[in-house]
C-alpha positions as YAML, in Angstrom:
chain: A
units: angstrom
residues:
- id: 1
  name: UNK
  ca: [0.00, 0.00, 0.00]
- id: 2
  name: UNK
  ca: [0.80, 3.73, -0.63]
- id: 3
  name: UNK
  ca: [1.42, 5.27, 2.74]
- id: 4
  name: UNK
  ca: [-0.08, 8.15, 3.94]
- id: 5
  name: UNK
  ca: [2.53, 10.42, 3.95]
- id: 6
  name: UNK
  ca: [3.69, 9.34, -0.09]
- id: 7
  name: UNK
  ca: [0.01, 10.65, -0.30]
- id: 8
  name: UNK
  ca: [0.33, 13.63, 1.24]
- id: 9
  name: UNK
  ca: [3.83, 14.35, -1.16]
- id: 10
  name: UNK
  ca: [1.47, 13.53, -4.40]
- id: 11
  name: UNK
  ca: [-0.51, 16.03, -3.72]
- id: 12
  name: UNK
  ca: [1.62, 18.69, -2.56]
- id: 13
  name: UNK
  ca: [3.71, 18.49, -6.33]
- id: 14
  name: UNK
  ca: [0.30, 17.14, -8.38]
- id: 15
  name: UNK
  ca: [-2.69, 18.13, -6.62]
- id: 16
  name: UNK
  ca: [-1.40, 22.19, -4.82]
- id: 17
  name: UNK
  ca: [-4.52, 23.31, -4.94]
- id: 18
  name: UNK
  ca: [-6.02, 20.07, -2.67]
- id: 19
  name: UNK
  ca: [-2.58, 20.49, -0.93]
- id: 20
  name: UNK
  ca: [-3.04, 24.47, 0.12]
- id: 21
  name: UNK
  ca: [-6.88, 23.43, 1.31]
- id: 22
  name: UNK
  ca: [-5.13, 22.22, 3.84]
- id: 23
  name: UNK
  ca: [-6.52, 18.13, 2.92]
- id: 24
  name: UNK
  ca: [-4.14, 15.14, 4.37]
- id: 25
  name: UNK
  ca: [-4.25, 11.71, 4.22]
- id: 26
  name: UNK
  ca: [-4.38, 10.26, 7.72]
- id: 27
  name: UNK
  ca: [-4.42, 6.79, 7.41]
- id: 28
  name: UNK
  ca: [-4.77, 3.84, 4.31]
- id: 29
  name: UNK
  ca: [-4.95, 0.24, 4.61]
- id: 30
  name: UNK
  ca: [-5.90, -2.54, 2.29]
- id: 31
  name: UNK
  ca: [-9.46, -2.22, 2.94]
- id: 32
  name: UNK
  ca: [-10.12, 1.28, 3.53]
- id: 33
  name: UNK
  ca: [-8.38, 5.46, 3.44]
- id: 34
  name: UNK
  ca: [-9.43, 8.44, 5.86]
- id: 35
  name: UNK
  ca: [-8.23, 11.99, 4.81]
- id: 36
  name: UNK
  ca: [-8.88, 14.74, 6.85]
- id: 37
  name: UNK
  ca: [-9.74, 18.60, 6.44]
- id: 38
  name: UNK
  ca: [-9.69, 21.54, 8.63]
- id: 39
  name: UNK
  ca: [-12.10, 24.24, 8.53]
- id: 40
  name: UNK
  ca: [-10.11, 27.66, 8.08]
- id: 41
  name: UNK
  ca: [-10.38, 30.96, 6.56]
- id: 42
  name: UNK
  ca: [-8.86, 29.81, 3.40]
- id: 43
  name: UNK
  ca: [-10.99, 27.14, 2.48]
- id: 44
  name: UNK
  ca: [-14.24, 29.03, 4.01]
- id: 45
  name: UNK
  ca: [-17.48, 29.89, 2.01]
- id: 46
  name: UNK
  ca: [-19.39, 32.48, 2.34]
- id: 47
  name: UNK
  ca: [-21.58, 31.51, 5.40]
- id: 48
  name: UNK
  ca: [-18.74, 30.64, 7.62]
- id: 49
  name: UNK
  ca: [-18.53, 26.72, 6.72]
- id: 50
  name: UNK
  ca: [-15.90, 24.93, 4.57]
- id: 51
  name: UNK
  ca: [-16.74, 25.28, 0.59]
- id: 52
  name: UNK
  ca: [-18.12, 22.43, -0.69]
- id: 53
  name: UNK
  ca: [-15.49, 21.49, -3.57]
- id: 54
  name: UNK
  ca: [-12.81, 20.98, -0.41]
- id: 55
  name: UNK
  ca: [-14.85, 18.61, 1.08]
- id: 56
  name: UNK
  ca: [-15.25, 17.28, -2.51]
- id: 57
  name: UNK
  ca: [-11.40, 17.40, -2.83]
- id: 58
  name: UNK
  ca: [-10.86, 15.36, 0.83]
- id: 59
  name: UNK
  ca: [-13.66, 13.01, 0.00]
- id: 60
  name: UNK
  ca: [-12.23, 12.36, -3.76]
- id: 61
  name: UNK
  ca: [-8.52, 11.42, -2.21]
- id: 62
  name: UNK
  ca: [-10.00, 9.21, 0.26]
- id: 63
  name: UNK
  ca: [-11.18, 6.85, -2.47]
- id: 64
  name: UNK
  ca: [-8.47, 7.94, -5.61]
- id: 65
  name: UNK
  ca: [-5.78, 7.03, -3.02]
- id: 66
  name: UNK
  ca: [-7.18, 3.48, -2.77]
- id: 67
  name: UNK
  ca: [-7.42, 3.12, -6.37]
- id: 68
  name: UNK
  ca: [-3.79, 4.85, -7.21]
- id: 69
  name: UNK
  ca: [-2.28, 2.36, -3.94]
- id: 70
  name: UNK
  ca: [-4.05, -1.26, -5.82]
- id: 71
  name: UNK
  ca: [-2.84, 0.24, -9.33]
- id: 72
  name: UNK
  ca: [0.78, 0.40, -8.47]
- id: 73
  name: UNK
  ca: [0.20, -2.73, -6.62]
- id: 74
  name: UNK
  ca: [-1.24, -4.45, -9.65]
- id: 75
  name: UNK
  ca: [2.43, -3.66, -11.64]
- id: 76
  name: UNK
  ca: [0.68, -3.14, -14.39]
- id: 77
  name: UNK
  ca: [-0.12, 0.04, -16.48]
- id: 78
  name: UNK
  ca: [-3.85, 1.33, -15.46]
- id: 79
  name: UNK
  ca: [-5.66, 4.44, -16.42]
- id: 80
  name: UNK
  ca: [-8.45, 5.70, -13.81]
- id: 81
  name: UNK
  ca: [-10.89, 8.08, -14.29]
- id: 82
  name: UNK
  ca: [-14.01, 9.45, -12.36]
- id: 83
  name: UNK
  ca: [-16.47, 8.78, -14.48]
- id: 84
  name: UNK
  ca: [-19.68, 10.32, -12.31]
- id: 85
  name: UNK
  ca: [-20.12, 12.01, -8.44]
- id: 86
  name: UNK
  ca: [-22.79, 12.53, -6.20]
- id: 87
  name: UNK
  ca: [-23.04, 14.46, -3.52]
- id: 88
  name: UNK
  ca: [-25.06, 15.27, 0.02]
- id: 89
  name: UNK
  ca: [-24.46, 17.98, 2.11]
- id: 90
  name: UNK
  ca: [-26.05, 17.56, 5.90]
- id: 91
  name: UNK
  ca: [-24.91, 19.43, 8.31]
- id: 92
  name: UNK
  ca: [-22.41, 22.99, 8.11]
- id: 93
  name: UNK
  ca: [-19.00, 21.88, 8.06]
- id: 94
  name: UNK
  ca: [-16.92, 23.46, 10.68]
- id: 95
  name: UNK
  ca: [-13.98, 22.62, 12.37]
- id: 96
  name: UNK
  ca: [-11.83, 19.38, 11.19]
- id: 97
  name: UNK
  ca: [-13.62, 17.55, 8.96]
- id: 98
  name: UNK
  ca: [-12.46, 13.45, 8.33]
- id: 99
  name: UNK
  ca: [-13.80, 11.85, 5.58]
- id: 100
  name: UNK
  ca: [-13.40, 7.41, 5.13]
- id: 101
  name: UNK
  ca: [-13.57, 5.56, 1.99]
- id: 102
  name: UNK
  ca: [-14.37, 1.62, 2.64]
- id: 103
  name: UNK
  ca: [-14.17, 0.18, -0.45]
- id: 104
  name: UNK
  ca: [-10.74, -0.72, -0.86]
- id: 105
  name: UNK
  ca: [-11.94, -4.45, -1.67]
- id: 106
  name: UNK
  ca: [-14.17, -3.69, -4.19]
- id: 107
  name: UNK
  ca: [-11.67, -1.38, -6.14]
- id: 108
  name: UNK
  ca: [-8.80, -4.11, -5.86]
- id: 109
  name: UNK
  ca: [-10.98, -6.39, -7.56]
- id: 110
  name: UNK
  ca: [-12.28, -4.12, -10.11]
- id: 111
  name: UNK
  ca: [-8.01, -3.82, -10.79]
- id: 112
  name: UNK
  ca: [-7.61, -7.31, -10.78]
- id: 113
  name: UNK
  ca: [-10.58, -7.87, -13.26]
- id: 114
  name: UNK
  ca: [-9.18, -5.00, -15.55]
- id: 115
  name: UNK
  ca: [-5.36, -6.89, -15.68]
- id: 116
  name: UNK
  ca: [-6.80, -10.18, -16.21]
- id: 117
  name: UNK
  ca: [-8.95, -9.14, -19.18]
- id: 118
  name: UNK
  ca: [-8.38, -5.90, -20.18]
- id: 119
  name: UNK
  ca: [-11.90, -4.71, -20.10]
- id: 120
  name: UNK
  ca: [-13.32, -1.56, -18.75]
- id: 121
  name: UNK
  ca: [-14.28, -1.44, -15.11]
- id: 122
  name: UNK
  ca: [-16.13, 0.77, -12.89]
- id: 123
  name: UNK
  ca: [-17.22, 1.32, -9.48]
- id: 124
  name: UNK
  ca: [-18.72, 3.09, -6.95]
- id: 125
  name: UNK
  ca: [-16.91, 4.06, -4.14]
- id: 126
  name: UNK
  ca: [-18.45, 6.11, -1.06]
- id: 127
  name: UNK
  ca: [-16.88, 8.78, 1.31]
- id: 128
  name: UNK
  ca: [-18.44, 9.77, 4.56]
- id: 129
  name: UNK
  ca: [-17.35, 12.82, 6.20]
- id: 130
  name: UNK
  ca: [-17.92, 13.16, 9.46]
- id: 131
  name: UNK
  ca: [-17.25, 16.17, 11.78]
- id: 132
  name: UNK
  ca: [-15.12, 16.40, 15.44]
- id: 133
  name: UNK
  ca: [-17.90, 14.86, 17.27]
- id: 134
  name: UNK
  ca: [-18.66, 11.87, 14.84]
- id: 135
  name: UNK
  ca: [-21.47, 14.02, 13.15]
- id: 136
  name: UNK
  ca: [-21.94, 13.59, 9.72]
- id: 137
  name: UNK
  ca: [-21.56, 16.46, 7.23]
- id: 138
  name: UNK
  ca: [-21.48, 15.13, 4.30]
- id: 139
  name: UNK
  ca: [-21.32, 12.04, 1.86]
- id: 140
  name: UNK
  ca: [-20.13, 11.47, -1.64]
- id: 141
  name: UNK
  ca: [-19.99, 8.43, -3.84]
- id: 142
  name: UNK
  ca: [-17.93, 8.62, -6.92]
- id: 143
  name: UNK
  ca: [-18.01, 6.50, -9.75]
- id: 144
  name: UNK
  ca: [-14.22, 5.52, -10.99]
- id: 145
  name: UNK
  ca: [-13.57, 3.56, -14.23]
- id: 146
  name: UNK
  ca: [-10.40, 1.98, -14.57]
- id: 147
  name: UNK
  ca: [-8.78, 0.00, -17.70]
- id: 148
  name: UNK
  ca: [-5.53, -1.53, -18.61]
- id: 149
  name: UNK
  ca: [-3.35, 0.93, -21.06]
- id: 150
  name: UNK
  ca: [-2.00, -0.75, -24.25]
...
């Protein structure tokens, strides 16, 4: 697996934008990824509450770092791709913000299945942000496709 801090070095050189947001990967394992967000005047809206796309940006590494860590596990050159998102928004998000992606499994197998055939594969994968005191704030689900190159 991709550790956290390798993460954390993507995005400051590929990703500045998701980097100066103040958005860090906390923790990955094989099954799931938690990245985590602080609430600051930088990444404010304008009703005192972090702006949406950063929670989009926190949520989106929480599942693109499982699918970039089983990718570079695979050995094998894979393109990925997010293909749809949704989005909920349920409470004002203040203060630090931690958003978990579970679906490492499904997204290893998805990579697996892509390498063995070379077909086109997508999934769903769902991020759950939840605030200081376990409240949820928001959820997204995005839909990545990912193929074998050449």
């Amino acid at each position: 697996m991709i550790s956290a801090s390798k993460i954390n070095t993507f995005t400051f050189f590929k990703l500045p934008s998701c980097w100066w947001s103040g958005v860090r990967a906390i923790r990955i394992s094989e099954k799931a990824c938690e990245v985590s967000v602080k609430h600051r005047w930088f990444n404010q809206n304008p009703f005192n509450s972090m702006y949406f796309a950063v929670q989009a940006m926190a949520a989106e590494l929480s599942t693109g770092a499982l699918v970039m860590s089983y990718i570079k596990e695979s050995n094998a050159r894979v393109s990925m791709l997010v293909a749809n998102n949704e989005a909920t928004f349920t409470k004002k998000a203040t203060g630090r913000i931690t958003f978990t992606c579970d679906d490492g499994l499904a997204i290893k197998e998805a990579i697996e299945a892509t390498v063995a055939t070379g077909d086109g594969q997508t999934v769903w994968m769902e991020a759950t942000g939840v605030n200081q005191d376990g409240v949820q704030v928001s959820k997204f689900r995005f839909e990545w496709t990912v193929k074998k190159k050449g």
